[in-house]
C-alpha positions, -999 to 999 in steps of 0.1 A, spaced: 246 588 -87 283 583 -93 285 614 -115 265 632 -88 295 616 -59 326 628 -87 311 663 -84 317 668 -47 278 661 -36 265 646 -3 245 622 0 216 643 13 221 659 -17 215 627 -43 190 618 -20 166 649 -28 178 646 -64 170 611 -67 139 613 -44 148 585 -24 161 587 13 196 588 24 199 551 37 192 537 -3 217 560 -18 244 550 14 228 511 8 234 514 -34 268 535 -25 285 509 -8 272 480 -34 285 498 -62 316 514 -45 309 551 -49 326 573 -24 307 604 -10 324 638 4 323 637 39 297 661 56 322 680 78 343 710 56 383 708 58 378 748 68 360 738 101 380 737 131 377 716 160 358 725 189 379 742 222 374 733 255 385 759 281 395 735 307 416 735 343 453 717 344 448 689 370 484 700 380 488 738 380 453 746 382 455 774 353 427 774 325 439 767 287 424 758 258 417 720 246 414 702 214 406 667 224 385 656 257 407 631 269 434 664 276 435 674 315 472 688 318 484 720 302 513 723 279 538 738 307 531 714 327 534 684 304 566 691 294 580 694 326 604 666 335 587 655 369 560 647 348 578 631 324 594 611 347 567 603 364 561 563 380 530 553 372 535 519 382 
């Protein structure tokens, strides 16, 4: 299993290999300390959100959910200075 983790396999992977399922191979993965790939691929991007600023009511394009102002209108300085208190 280790050799199987050095190589860049998932733990599906050693699983079919191994013919066990993929809760023993996490279970004897984190006794033994091996460390797994992780499933998601550094060349995947994020998912976009088209969304509406809450100020200036124009659609743009969103990285994160928790994101409901535009760029333009989060750099602006009445925002900035904004109380919120």
């Amino acid at each position: 299993m280790r050799l199987m983790a050095a190589s860049g396999r998932t733990k599906q992977d050693v699983a079919n290999a191994l013919g066990r399922t993929i809760n023993a191979v996490a279970a004897r993965a984190m006794a033994t300390r091996v460390k797994f790939r992780s499933i998601r691929r550094p060349h995947e991007q994020k998912v976009m959100f088209r969304r509406r600023c809450l100020r200036c009511r124009h659609l743009f394009d969103v990285d994160s959910r928790y994101r409901f102002v535009c760029d333009l209108c989060h750099a602006l300085d009445e925002w900035r200075g904004a109380d919120l208190g």
